[in-house]
N, C-alpha and C positions, 0 to 999 in steps of 0.2 A: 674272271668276269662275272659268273655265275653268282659265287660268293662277296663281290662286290655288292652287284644288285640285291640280292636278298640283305646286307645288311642298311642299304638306304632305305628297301622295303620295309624291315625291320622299323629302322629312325622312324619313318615318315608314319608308320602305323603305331608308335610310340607317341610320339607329337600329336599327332590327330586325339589318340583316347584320353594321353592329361589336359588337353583343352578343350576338351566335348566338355565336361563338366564346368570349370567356370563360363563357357558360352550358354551353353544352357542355362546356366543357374542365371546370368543378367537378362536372359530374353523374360525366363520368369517372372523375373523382378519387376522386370518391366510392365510385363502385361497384370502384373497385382496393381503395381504403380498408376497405370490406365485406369483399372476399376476405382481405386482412390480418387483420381483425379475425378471418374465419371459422377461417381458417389459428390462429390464436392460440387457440382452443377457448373462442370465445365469439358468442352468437347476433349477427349485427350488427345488427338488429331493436332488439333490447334496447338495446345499445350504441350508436346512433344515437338512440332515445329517449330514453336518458338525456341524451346530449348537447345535445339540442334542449330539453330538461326544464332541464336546468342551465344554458343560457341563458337562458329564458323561462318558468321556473315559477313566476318571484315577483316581485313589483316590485324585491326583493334581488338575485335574477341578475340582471334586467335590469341593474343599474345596473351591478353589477359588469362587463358588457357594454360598459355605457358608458365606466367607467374604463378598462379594458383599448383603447379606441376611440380615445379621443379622443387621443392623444401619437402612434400609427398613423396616424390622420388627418390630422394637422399636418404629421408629417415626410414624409406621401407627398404633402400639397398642395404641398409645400416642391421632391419631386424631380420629381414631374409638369411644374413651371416648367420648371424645370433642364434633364430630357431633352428638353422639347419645343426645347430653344435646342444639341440635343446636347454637353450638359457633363452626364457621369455622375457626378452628384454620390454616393458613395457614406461619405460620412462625416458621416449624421447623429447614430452614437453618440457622436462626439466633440464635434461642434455643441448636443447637445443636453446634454450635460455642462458644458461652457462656458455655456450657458444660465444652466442652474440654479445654477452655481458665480457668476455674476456675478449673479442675481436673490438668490440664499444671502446674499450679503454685503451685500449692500444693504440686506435682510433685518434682518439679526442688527446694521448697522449703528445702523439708526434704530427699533428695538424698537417703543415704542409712542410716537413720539415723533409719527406723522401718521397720523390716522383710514385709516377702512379703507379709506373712499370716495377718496383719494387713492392710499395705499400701495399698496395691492393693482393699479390700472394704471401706476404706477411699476413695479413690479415686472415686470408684463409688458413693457413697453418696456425694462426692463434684460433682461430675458431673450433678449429676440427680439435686442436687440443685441449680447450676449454670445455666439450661437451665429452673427451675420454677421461679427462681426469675426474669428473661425476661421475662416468659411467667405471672409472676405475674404484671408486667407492664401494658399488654394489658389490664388482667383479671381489674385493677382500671380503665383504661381509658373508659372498654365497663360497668361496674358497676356505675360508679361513675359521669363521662362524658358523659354515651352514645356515645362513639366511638367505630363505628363498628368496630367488630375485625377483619374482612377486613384486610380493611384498616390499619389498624395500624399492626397486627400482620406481614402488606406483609414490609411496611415501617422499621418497628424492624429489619427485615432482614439486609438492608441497613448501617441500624446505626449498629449494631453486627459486621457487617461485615470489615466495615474500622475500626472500633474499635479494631476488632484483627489483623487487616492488619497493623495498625500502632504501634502494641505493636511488632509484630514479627519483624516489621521491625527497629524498634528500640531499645526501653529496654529488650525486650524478643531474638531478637537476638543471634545468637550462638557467641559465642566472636570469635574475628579472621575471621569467616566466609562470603561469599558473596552472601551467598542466604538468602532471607527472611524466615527462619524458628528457633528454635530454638533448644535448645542443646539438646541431645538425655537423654534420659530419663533414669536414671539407673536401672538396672537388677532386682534388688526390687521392682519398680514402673510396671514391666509389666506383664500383665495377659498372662499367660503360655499356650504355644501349647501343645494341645496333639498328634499330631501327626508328627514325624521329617520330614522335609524337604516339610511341607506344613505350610498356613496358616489358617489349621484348631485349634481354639483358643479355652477356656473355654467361652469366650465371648459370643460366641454360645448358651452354655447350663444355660448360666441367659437369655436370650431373648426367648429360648425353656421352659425355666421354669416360663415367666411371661406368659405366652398364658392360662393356667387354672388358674392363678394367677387375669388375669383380666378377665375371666370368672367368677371366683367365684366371685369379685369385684360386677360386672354388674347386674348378676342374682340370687346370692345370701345373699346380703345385703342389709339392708335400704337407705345405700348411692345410690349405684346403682339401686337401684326401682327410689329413688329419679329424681338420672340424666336420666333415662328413661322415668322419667314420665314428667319432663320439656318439653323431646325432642318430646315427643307425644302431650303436649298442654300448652302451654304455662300459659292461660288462665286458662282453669280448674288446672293447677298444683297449680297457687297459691289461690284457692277456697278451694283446698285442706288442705291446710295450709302450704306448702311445699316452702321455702324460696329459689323463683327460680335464684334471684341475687346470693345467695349465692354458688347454687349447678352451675351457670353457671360459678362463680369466680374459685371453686376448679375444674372444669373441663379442660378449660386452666390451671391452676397451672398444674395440674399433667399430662396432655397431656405434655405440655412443659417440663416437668423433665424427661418424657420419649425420649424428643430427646434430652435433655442432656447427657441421658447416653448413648444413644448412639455416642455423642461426645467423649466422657472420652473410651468410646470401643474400639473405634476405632483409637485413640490417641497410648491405654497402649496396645494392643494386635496386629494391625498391622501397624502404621506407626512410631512408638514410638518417635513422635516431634510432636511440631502445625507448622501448615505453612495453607497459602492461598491455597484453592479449597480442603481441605480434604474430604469438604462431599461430593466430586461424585454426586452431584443433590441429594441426598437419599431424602431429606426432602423435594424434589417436587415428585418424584418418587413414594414418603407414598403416596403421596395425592388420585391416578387411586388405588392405594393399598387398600388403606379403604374403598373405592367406591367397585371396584370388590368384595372384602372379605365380603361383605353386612354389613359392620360394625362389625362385629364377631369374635371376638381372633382367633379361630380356620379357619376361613373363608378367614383370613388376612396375616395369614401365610401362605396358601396355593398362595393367590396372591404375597405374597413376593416370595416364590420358584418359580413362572413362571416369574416375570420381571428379577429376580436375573439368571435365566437360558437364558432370553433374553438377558441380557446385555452382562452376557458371552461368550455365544453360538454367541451370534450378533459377538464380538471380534474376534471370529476363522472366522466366514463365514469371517468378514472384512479383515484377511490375507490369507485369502484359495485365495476367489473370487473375490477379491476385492468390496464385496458388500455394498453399501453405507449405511453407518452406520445412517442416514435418515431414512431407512423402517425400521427397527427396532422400532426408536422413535414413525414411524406411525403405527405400529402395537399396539405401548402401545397406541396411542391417540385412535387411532379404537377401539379396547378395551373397554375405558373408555366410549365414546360417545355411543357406542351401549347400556352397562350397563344403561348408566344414560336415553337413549330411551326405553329399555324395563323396568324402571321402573316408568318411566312416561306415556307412553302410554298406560296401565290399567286406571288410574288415569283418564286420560283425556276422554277415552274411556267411565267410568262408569259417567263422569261430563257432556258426551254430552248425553248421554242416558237419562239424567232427565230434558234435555232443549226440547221445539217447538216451531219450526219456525212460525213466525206467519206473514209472507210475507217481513215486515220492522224490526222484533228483534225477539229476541228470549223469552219464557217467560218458568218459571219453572214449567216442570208438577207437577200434585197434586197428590200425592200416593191415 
């Protein structure tokens, strides 16, 4: 019983010190964010009520909430994998366009030609495939090339990006129409609200249901030992025997299929067409997301519900107070930069503790 108790002691004293840090670092944000606000000749009293009001004043904000959530949610469950295996996947805008652009056509292909009950998780499987097979690009160029995935994942973006710019705007097209997007999607093709007169969606509760999905992934499987134990040493992983090319190739693959689907989500549940700018930044948005969330399904959804509550909540302060939609952005960057200071300054902290000055350099003490 004894050794029971001290290791939930242990948990709970564990859980408490990795989330002292991102709570801290948002209260800070906040109270910078206040100064901005006061600086800008507006109460931030006010200004923060409204923003809390605008996320949660109506079962309408809420949802909006949630729409704004859940495509944030996917692609940071998507980079959460990825960094824990050290592959910076940093091109979910373009995975997640790829998505939606391969769930689009699938779409528009088979109209109402298969009930919803089928079409509708077709669609998600073409989605989620549609942003691995982009994300399968990098995974050969950083295997096979040694092309940082940087680099190339931010580049992909690029290329995705006019790639669908010039399908919508040409063959993809709505016939007759003048805006670059395309035809609306039939009734069969879209995943269903559950609640009228909002766009709270089922979309929701697949993105609610991968969060212990990619926990059990992470920590309770050989794969997931795998990709954590690349991300803890490179070197000793493959001493291990642990084929770190490979677990760092399916990390991108499946990070990237998770911003695909949230392409194909966000296509069939709320804008029911493709067109240019659907993703709302989500897939830069993931990125402070997986950072705050410490990497942790459960950790990363909670950071999804506070940017998704700033984006919104930012929206009302911006027609209440006219507050410049700016400090919002700098609250997510304060945010982030704090996070990634309080986890580097232990580090450096315990790095300088084992150096002495020796008048011209430093030299390593001896235990």
């Amino acid at each position: 019983m004894e050794l029971g108790s001290s290791k939930i002691k242990e948990g709970l004293k564990s859980a408490i010190s990795s989330s002292a840090i991102p709570i801290i670092s948002v209260l800070i944000a906040l109270a910078i964010g206040a100064i901005l606000i006061l600086i800008a000749g507006i109460n931030p009293i006010d200004a923060y009520t409204t923003l809390f009001m605008g996320a949660f004043g109506s079962i309408y904000d809420f949802s909006e909430v949630l729409a704004r959530l859940t495509p944030i949610l996917l692609i940071g469950l998507g980079y959460s994998l990825a960094y824990r295996c050290r592959a910076i996947n940093l091109g979910g805008e373009g995975q997640f366009y790829m998505g939606a652009l391969l769930g689009t056509v699938l779409a528009l292909a088979l109209g109402d030609k298969l009930p919803s009950v089928i079409l509708v998780p077709l669609l998600l499987i073409a989605g989620f495939f549609g942003g691995a097979i982009w994300g399968a690009v990098a995974a050969f160029l950083k295997v096979k090339l040694d092309v940082h995935e940087v680099l190339s994942t931010i580049l992909l973006n690029y290329i995705a990006y006019n790639f669908v710019g010039y399908l919508v705007l040409y063959p993809l097209k709505e016939p007759g129409g003048y805006v670059a997007w395309t035809s609306i999607l039939s009734s069969s093709a879209l995943i269903p609200r559950l609640i009228f007169g909002t766009r709270f969606h089922a979309g929701v509760l697949v993105a609610l249901a991968l969060i212990p999905i990619m926990y059990v992934l992470l920590w309770k499987t050989s794969f997931g030992y795998e990709i954590r134990a690349v991300g803890y040493g490179l070197r000793a992983s493959r001493y291990a025997g642990i084929k770190t090319s490979r677990s760092i190739a399916y990390s991108l693959i499946l990070s990237a299929g998770f911003a695909g689907l949230a392409g194909i989500v966000e296509v069939t549940a709320i804008q029911q067409r493709l067109y240019m700018g659907i993703t709302r930044d989500a897939g830069w948005n993931a990125v402070p997301v997986a950072y705050l969330g410490k990497l942790h399904p459960f950790g990363v959804a909670l950071a999804s519900l506070l940017f998704a509550v700033l984006l919104v909540g930012g929206d009302a302060m911006q027609r209440v107070y006219r507050v410049p939609v700016w400090i919002v952005f700098a609250i997510q960057g304060i945010v982030l930069i704090l996070v990634l200071v309080g986890e580097v300054f232990p580090r450096l902290r315990a790095w300088g503790r084992g150096l002495k000055w020796h008048g011209k350099y430093f030299l390593v003490k001896r235990s």
